[in-house]
N, C-alpha and C positions, 0 to 999 in steps of 0.2 A: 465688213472689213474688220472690226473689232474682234470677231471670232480669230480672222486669219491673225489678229495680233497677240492676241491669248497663246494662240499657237507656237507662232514662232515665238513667243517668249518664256515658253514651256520647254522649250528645243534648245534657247542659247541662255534662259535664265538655270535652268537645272543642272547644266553639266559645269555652270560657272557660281551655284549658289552657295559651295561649300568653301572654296579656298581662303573664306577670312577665317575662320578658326573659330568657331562657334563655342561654346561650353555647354550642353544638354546632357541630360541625364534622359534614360531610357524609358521614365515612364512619359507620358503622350502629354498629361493632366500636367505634370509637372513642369516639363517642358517651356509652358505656354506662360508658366511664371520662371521662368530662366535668362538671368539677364545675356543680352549677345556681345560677341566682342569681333567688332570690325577693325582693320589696318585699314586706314584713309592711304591709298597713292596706289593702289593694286590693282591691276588691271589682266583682263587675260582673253585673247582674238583667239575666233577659229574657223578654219576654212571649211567648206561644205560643199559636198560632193552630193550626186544624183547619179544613183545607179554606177553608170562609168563615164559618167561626166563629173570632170572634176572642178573645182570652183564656180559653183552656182551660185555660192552664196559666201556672208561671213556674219559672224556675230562678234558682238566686243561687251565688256559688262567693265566697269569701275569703279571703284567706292573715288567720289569727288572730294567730301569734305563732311566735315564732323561740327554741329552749331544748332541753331534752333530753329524752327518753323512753328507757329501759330503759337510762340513761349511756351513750346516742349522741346527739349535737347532729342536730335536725328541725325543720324547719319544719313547722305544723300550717296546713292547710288544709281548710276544710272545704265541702260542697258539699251546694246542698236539692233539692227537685226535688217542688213539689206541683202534684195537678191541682186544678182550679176548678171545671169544666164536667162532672158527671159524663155527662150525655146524649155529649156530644161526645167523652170519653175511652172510655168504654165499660170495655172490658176492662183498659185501662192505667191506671186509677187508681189513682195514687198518691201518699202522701204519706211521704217519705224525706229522710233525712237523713245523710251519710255523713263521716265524718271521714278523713283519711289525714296518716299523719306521714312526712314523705320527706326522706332524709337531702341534706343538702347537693352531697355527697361527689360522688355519682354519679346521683340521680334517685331510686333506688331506694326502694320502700316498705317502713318499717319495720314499722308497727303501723296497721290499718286497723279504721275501728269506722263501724258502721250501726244506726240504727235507722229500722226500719219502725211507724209513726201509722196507715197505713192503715185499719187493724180498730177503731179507738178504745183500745185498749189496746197501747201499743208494743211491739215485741219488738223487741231488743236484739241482735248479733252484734258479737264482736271478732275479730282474726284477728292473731296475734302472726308476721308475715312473718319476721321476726328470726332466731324456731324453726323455723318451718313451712318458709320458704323462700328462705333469703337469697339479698340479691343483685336479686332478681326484682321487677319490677311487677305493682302492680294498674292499674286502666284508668285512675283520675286519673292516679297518678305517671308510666305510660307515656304519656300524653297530654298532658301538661308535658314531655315530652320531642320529642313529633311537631312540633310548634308550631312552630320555630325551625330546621326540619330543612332550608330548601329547598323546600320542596311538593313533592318527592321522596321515598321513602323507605320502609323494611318494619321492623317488629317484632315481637317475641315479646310476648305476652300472657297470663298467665295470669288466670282469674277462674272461679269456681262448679268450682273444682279439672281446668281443662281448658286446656290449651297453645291460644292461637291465633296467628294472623300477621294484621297490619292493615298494609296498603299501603295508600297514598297518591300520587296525582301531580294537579299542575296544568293544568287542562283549560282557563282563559280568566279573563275580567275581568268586573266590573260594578260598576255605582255600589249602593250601599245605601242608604235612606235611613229615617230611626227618629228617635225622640225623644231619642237624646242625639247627633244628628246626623248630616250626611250623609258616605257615607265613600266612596271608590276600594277595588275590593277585588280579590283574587288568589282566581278558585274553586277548591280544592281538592276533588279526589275520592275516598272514604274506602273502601276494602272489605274487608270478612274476613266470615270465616263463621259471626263470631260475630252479624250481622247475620241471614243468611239462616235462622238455627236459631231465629230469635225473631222472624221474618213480615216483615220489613223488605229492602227490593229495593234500596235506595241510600242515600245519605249525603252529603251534600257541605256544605262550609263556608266560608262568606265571609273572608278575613281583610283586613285592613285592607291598603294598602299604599302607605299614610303614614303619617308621626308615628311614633303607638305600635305599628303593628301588630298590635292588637288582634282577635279572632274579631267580628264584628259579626253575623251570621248564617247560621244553619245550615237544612237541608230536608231531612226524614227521610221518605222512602218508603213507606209500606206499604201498598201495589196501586197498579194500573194509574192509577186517578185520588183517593188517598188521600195526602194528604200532611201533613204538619206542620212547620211554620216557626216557628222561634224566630229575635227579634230582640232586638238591644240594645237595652235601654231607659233604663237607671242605669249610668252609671261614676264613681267614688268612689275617688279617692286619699288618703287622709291622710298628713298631711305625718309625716317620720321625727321622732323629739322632736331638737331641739337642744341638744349641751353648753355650759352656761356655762363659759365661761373661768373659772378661777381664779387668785388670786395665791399663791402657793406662800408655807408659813408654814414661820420655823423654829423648831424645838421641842426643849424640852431631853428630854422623855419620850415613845419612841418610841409612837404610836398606833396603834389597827387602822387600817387603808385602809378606808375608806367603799363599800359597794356601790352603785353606781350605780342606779339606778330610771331605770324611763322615766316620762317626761311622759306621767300620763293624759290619755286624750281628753276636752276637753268634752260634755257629756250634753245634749243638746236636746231639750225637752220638746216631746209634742204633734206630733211627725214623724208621717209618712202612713204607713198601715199599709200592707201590701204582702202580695197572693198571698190574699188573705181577699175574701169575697164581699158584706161592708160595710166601710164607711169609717169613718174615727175623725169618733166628732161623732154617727153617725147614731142618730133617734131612734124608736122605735116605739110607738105607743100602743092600748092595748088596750081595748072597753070590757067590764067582766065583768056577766055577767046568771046566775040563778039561774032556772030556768022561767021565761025569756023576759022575768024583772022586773027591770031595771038595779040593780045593789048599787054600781057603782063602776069607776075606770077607772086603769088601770096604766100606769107609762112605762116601758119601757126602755132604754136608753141604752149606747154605748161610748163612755164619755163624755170619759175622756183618757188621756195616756199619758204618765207620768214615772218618775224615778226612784223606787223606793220600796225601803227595806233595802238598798239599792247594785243593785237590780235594775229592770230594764228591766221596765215592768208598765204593762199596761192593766187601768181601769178599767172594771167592766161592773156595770152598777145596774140593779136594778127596783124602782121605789118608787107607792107607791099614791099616787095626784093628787086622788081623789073616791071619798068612801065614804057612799054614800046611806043611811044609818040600820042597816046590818050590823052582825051582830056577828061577822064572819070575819076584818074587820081595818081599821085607821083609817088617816087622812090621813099621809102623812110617813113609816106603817109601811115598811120598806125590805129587799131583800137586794143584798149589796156584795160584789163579787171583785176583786182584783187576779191577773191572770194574763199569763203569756206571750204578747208579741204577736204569736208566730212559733205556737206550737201550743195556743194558749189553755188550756193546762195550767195551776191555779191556785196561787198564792202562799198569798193568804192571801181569808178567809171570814166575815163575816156576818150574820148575818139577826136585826131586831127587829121582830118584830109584837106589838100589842093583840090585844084581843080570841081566839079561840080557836085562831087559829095560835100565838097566845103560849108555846104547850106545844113547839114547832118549834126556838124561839132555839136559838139560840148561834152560837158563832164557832170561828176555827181557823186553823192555819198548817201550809200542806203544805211540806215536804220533798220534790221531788220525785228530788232523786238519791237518796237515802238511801229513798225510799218509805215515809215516814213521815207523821204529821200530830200536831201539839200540841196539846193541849188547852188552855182556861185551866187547869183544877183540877191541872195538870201531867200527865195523863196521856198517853200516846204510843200512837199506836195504827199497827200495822204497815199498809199497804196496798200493795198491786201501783202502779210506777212508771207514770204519767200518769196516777191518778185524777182523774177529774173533783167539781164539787160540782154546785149543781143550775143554779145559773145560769150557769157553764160549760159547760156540758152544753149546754144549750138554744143557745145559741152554736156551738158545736163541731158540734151537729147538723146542721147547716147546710154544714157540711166533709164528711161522711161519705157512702162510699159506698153510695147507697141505691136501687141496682138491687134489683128484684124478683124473687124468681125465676120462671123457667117453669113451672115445678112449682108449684101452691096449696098441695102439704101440705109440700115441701118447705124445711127452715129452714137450705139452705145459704148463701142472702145475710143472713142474722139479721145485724145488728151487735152486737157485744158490749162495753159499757164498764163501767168500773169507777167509781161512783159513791161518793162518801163521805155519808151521811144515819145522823143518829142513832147516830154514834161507830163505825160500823165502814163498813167497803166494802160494796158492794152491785153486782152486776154486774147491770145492765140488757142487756135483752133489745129491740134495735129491730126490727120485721119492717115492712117496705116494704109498699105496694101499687104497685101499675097507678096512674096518674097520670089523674085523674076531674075533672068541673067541678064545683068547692065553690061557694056563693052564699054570699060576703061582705058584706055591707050591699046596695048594689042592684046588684054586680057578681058575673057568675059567671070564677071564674077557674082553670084548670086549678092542680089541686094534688095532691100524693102524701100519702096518709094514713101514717101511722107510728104503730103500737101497740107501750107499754112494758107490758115484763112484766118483774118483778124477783127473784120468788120468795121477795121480804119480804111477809105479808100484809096486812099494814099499809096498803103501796104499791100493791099490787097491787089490795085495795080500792078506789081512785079511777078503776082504770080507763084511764091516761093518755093519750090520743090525740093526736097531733100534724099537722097539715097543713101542709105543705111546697111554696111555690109552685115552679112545674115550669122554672123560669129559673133564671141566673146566679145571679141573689142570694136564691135559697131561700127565701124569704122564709115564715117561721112567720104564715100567714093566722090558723089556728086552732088553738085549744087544749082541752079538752075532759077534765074532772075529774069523776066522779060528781058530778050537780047542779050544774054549773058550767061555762061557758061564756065564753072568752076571744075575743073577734074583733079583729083586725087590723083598725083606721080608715084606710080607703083615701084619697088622693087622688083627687077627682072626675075622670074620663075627658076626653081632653080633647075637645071639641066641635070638628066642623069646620066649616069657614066657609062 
């Protein structure tokens, strides 16, 4: 999987390594003693296409902030890289995230940290460049170095503990054109053999050549008529904070000198989510039957996105709308998450029901660097980093890679997540099917079944079955609890004329 992380970060770190404005001169040697100059607040998203499937994927890269690690002054940039479309990525599925701290000085990577989302449960790598390998780049901090070179040029690379060489030259021109507009662009052609070791035939990258100079679009190879295209979609400068002048005081007892602060950024609530297969707003309704007899119907919702504890947090609700004379649970009954709008990893938790879920309540607040969760009654209970709860989950599943395998007894594509239920962790077991026509109210629509298995018996009692429409937006048609049955309320088809 690290390969596949090289990769995509070859994909969405190059076409975005150039738009801080580097200052290099042309020879190679020189270079490498060339100090860099990053803008902290700049960020730039891009959509990605497969063939003629459009949004399979995105990437997003952003200089975060300017300060020290291990008492050397770095800029901290950090770089995502998830897919959307698992039919369309296949084997490239990924959802990563990579930080890299590069020193001012010279380009060079100090301290680089990844995590891999992919599996539902992250795993984590640092790499201390500092000890391991001073001096030397990884593929962002060498790739904030290419950018500015001339469209000329060869480096040394190391990555996944192996020296490579990445040349470059300018082969021609083109217009670009995308949603944060149209650009003049210089093509650049990319090769090394860190490409051809991981199925990829070519690489080349648009840069801009006006203005800012920016990467606007990149087209990655892989066969004869396999291709993928990433475009700019979002560019995003935030302005540097401004100093107030002051008028200088004189004072008879000398004071400490004041630390300067920067100017926080305003927080705006309710922004568009991004690289997720619903929208903010979108709402789902379900209606529940017990052998075929309606007890009541559920909403779901991602309902908004603001501040919450100084964190950036979506909210995600399911609340009962109609409870036909049940005693499994009443009107207004409710479960509430605030989570990450970037990995729907959750904050905080939840859940009040009537009637006989009532035994279910409670609530909670994850931790999730510290991999912890709080109780009211104060108690702390340890869990593996990204636990989900239930109604993230059910969210999040919709993210995961959920190829089936070839093999029917084999449980190599299993997903495995880390659930929090009932005060401790709970690792769920998801095993895919073959994507089959389910009958949702009077529509049949292709869907992938997904059976949980947990190894609590509890849980594993109800049986848990999930159906997964076979599109973009995954869309959870059906749910299915011992005696209990969730459908998805479709919109009517639409009639042609």
């Amino acid at each position: 999987m690290r390969n596949l992380f090289i990769v995509s970060l070859l994909t969405s770190a190059l076409f975005c390594a150039g738009f801080f404005g580097f200052q290099i001169t042309q020879n190679a040697l020189a270079q490498a003693e060339t100090p860099v100059s990053i803008r902290v607040g700049e960020r730039l998203t891009y959509n990605i296409s497969y063939n003629r499937l459009p949004n399979v994927a995105y990437a997003e890269t952003e200089v975060i902030s300017k300060g020290k690690i291990a008492k050397k002054d770095a800029f901290e940039v950090r770089s995502k890289f998830k897919s959307l479309n698992f039919m369309a990525l296949g084997s490239l599925y990924l959802d990563l995230d990579r930080t890299t701290y590069i020193s001012p000085t010279d380009g060079s990577a100090l301290v680089v940290k990844e995590v891999d989302n992919a599996s539902g449960v992250p795993v984590a790598e640092s790499v201390n460049y500092i000890e391991k390998s001073p001096g030397s780049f990884d593929l962002a901090a060498l790739l904030f170095k290419i950018r500015t070179s001339g469209g000329v040029g060869s480096y040394p690379m190391f990555e996944n503990g192996k020296l490579y060489t990445v040349t470059f030259q300018s082969i021609g021109s083109e217009v670009v054109k995308s949603d944060a507009g149209e650009f003049p662009t210089n093509i650049i052609d990319v090769k090394t053999d860190f490409l051809t070791e991981n199925g990829f035939i070519g690489l080349k990258v648009s840069i801009a050549s006006e203005g800012s100079n920016i990467p606007v679009q990149f087209r990655l190879k892989r066969a004869k008529n396999s291709e993928y295209v990433g475009v700019i979609s979002g560019i995003q400068v935030l302005p540097e904070p401004t100093p107030t002048p002051s008028v200088p005081v004189v004072v008879r007892t000398p004071k400490p000198t004041p630390v300067p602060t920067a100017t926080p950024q305003e927080y705006i609530d309710n922004q568009p989510l991004i690289g997720l297969p619903f929208e903010l707003g979108e709402k789902l309704e379900y209606t529940v039957t017990a052998a075929q007899r309606p007890v009541g119907t559920v909403l779901l919702e991602a309902k908004e996105r603001r501040l919450v504890n100084k964190r950036d947090s979506l909210l995600l609700s399911a609340t009962v709308t109609n409870a036909a004379g049940n005693d499994l649970f009443g009107i207004g009954n409710n479960i509430r998450a605030y989570v990450d709008p970037d990995t729907l990893a959750p904050h905080d938790f939840s859940m009040g029901f009537s009637g006989r879920l009532s035994a279910f309540n409670q609530s909670a607040r994850f931790d999730q660097e510290a991999g912890r969760v709080s109780l009211p009654n104060n108690q702390r209970v340890d869990v593996p980093i990204g636990t989900h709860n239930i109604i993230s989950l059910f969210y999040a599943l919709r993210l995961f890679n959920l190829n089936p395998s070839k093999d029917s007894t084999s449980r190599v594509n299993d997903t495995r997540v880390s659930v929090f239920w009932q005060g401790r962790a709970n690792i769920f077991t998801l095993r895919p099917s073959n994507p089959q026509p389910v009958s949702i109210g009077d529509q049949k629509i292709l869907a992938q079944e997904v059976s949980v298995s947990t190894g609590n018996p509890q849980l594993d009692s109800l049986r848990i079955r999930v159906w997964l429409s076979n599109d973009e937006r995954r869309l959870p048609l059906r749910i299915v609890m011992v005696g209990y049955q969730f459908d998805l309320k479709l919109a009517a088809p639409a009639v042609e004329p």
